[in-house]
N, C-alpha and C positions, 0 to 999 in steps of 0.2 A: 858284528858290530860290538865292540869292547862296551861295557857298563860304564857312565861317567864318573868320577870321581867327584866324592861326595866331602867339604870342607866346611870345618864349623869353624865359626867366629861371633863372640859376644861385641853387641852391640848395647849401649847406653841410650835408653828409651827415657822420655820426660817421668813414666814411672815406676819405670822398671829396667834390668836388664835382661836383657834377651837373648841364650844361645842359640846364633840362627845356622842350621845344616844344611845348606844351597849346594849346587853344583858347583864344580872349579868354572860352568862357562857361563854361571851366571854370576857368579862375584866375578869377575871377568868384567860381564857384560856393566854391571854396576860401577866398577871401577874407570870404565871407559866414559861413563856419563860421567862421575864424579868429577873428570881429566877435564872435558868437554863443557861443563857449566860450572867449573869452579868454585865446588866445594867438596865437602867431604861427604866420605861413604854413608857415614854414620847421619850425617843430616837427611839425609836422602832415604836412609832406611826408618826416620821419624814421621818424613814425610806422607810417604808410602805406607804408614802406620795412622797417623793420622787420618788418610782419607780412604781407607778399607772400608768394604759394607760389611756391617755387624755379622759378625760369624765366620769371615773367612780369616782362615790361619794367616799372620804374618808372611809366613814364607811363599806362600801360592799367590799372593800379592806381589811382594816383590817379583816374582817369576813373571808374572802378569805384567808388571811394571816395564821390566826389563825389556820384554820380546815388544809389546806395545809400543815403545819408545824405540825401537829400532827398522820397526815396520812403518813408524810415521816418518822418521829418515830414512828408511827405502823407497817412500810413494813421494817424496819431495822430488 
């Protein structure tokens, strides 16, 4: 099984910015919700910023986010 491919992108955090280094199939996955609930990536990654429990990285959040949200549209 090939290594995933690993893609950074800064996002604009209310205070800060943030180079986030995700997989290609989890900006992916983010992009597809972004399609889906009609708004942008970047809001979504404030979100997902906003309600982390104290001390987990950003990016393991999002990751978190993503698979979460795809598994509660799998079980629907």
């Amino acid at each position: 099984m090939p290594w995933p491919t690993v893609v950074s992108r800064t996002v604009s955090l209310p205070d800060r910015r943030a180079k986030l280094r995700l997989e290609s199939a989890v900006w992916s996955g983010l992009d597809e919700i972004a399609r889906k609930q009609l708004r942008p990536v970047q809001e979504l990654c404030k979100d997902v910023d906003a309600h982390r429990p104290p001390g987990m990285p950003l990016t393991s959040a999002i990751r978190t986010y993503v698979l979460d949200y795809f598994r509660q549209t799998e079980a629907r």
